[in-house]
PyMOL commands that place a pseudoatom at each C-alpha (Angstrom):
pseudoatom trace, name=CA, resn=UNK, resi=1, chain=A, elem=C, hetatm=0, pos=[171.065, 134.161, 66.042]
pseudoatom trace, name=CA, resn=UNK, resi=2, chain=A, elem=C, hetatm=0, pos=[171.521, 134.334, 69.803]
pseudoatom trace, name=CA, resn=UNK, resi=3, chain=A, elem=C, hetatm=0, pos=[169.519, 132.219, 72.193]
pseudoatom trace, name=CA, resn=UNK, resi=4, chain=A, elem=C, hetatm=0, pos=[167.277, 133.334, 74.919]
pseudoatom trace, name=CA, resn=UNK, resi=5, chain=A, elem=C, hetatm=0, pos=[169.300, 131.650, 77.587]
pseudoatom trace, name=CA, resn=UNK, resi=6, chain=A, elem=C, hetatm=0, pos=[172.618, 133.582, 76.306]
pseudoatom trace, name=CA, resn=UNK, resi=7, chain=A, elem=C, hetatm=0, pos=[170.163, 137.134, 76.458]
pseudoatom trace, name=CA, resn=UNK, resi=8, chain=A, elem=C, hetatm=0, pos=[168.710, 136.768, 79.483]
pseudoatom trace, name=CA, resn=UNK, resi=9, chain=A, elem=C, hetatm=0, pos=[171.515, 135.752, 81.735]
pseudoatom trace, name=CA, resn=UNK, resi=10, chain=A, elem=C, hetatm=0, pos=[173.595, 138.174, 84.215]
pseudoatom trace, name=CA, resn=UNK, resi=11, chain=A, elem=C, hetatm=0, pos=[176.830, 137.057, 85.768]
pseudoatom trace, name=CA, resn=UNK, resi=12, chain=A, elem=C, hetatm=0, pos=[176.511, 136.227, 89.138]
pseudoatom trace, name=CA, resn=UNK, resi=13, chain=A, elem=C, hetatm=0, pos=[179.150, 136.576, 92.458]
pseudoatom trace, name=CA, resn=UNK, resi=14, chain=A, elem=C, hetatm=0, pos=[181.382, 132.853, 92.081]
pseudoatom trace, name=CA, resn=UNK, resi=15, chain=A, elem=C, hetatm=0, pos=[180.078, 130.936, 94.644]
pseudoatom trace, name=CA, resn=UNK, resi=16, chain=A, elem=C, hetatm=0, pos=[183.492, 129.462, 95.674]
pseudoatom trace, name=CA, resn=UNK, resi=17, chain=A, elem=C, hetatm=0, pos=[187.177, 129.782, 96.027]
pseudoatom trace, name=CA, resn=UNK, resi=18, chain=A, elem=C, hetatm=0, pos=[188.781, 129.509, 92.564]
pseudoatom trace, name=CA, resn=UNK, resi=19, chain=A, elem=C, hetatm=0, pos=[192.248, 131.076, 92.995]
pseudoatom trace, name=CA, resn=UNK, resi=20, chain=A, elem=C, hetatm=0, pos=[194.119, 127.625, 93.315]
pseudoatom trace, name=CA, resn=UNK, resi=21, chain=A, elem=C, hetatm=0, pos=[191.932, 125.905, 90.558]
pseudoatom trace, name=CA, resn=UNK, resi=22, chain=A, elem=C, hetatm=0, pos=[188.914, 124.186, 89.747]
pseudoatom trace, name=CA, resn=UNK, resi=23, chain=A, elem=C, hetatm=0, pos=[186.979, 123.450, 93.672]
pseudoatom trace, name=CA, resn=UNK, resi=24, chain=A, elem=C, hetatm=0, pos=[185.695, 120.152, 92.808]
pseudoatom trace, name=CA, resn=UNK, resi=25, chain=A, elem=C, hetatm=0, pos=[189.122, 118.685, 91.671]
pseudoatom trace, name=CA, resn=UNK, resi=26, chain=A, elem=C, hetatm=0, pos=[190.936, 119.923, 94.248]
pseudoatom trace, name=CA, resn=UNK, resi=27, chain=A, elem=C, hetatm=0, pos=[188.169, 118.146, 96.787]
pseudoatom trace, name=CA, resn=UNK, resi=28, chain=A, elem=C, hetatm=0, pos=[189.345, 114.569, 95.373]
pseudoatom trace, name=CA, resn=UNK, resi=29, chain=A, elem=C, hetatm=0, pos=[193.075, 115.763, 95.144]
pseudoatom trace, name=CA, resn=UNK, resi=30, chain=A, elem=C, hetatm=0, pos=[193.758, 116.497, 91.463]
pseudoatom trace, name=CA, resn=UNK, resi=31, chain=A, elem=C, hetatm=0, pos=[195.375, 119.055, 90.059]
pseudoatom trace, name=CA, resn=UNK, resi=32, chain=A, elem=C, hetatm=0, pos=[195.269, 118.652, 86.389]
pseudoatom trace, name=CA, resn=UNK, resi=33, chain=A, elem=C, hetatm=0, pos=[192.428, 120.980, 85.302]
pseudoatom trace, name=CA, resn=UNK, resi=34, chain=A, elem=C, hetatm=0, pos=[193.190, 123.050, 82.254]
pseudoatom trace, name=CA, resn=UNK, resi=35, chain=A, elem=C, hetatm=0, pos=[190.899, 126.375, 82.651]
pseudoatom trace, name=CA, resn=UNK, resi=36, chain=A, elem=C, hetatm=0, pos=[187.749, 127.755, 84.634]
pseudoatom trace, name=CA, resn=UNK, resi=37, chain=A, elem=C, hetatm=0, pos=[184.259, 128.146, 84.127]
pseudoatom trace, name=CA, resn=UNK, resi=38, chain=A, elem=C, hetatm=0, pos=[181.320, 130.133, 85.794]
pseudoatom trace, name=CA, resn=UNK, resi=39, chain=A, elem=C, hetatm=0, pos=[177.812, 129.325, 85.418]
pseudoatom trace, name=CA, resn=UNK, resi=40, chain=A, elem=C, hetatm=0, pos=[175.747, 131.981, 84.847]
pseudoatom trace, name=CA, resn=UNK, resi=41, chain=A, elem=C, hetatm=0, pos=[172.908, 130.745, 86.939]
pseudoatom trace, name=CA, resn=UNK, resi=42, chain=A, elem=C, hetatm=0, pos=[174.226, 129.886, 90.345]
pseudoatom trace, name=CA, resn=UNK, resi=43, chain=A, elem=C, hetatm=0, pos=[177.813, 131.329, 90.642]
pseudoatom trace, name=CA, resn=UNK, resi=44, chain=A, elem=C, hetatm=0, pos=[179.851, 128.058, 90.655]
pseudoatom trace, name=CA, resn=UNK, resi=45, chain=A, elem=C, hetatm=0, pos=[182.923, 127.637, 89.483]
pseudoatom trace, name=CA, resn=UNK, resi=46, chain=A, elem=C, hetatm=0, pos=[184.349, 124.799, 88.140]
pseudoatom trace, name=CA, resn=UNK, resi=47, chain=A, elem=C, hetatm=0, pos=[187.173, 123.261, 85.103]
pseudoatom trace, name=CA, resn=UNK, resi=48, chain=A, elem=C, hetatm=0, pos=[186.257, 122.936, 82.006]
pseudoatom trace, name=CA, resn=UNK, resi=49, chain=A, elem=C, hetatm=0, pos=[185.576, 119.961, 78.829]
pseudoatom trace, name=CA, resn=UNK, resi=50, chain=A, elem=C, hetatm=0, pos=[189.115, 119.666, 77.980]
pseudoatom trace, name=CA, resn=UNK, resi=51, chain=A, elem=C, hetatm=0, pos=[190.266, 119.036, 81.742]
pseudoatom trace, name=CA, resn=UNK, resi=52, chain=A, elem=C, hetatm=0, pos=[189.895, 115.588, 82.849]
pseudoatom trace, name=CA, resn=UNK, resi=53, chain=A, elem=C, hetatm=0, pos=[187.296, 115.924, 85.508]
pseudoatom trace, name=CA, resn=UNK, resi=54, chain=A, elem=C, hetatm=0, pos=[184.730, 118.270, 83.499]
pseudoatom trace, name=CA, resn=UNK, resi=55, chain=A, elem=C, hetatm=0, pos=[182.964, 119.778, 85.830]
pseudoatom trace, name=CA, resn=UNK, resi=56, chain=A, elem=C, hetatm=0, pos=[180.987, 122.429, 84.245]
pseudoatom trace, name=CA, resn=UNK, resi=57, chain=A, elem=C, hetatm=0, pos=[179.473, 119.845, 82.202]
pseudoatom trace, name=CA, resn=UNK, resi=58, chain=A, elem=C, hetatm=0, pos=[178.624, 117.724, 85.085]
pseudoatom trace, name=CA, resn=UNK, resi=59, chain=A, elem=C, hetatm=0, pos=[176.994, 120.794, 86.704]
pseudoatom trace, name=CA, resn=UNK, resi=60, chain=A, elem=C, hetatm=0, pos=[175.090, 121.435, 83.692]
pseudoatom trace, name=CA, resn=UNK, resi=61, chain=A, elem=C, hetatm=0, pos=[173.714, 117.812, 83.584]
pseudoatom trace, name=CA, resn=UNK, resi=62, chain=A, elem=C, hetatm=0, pos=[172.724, 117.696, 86.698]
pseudoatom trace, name=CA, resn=UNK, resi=63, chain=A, elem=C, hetatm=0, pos=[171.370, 121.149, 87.397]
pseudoatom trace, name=CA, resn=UNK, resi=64, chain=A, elem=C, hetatm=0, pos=[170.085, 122.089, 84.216]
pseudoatom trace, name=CA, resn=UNK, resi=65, chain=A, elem=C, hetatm=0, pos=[171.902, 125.433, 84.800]
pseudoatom trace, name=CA, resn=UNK, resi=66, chain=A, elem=C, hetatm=0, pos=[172.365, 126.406, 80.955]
pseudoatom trace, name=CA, resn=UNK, resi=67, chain=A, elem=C, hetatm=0, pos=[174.758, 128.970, 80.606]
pseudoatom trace, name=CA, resn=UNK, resi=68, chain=A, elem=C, hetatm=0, pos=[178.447, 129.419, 81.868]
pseudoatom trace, name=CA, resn=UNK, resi=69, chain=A, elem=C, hetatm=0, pos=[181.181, 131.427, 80.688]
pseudoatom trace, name=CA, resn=UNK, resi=70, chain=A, elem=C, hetatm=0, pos=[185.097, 131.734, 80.551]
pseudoatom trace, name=CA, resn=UNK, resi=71, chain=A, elem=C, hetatm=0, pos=[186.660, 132.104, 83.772]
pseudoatom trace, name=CA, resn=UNK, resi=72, chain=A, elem=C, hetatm=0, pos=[189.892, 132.637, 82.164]
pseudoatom trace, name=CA, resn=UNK, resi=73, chain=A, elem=C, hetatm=0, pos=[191.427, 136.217, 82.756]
pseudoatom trace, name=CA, resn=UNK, resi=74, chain=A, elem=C, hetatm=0, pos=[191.152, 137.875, 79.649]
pseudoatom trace, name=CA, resn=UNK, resi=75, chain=A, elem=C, hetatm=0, pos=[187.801, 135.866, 78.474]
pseudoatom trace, name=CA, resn=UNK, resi=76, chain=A, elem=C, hetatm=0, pos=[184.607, 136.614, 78.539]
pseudoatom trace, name=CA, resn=UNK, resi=77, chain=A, elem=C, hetatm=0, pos=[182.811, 134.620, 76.027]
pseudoatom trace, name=CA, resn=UNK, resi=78, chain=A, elem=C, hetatm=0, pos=[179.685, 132.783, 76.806]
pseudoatom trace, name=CA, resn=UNK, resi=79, chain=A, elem=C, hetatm=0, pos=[178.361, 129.074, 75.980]
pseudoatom trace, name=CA, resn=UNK, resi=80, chain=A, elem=C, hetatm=0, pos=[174.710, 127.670, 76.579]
pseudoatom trace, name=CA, resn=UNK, resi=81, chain=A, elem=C, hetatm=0, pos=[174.665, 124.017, 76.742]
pseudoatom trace, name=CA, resn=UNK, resi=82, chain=A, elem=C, hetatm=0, pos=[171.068, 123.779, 75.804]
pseudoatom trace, name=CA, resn=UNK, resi=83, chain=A, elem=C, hetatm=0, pos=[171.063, 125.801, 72.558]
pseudoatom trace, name=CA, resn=UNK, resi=84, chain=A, elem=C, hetatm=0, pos=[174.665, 124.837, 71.753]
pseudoatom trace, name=CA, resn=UNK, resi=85, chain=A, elem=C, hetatm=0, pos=[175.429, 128.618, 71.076]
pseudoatom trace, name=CA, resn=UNK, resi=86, chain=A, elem=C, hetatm=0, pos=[178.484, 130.530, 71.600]
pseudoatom trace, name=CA, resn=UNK, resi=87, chain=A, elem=C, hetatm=0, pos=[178.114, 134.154, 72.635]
for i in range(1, 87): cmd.bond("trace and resi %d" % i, "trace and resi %d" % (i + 1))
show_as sticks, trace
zoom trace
């Protein structure tokens, strides 16, 4: 069964630059991200749980923003954090 979160979200316009990488690693000079993220709720992009820095998660922590999806070219899938749902 699907959540609510994963029904009622739209994808929003990224919110930053993404086409050298994950923003928030390249602020404190890494480069070792593995793939991108959106969230669904505010447009930020950001690397994902198996890149060192795991910034989606961090933004879902502290904003309570629940659902992001693939950033990857090719991917579209969907994940709320809160439910623990694929979609």
């Amino acid at each position: 069964m699907t959540c609510q979160h994963l029904k009622e979200t739209t994808e929003p316009v990224p919110l930053t630059a993404y086409a050298d990488g994950c923003p928030q690693c390249l602020a404190i000079g890494n480069h070792n991200w593995v793939h991108l993220r959106l969230c669904l709720t505010c447009g930020l992009v950001a690397c994902c749980d198996s890149s060192p820095g795991r910034h989606m998660s961090e933004h879902h922590a502290t904003a309570g923003h629940p659902v992001m999806r693939s950033f990857e070219p090719g991917e579209a899938w969907r994940w709320c954090y809160e439910d623990e749902q694929l979609g």
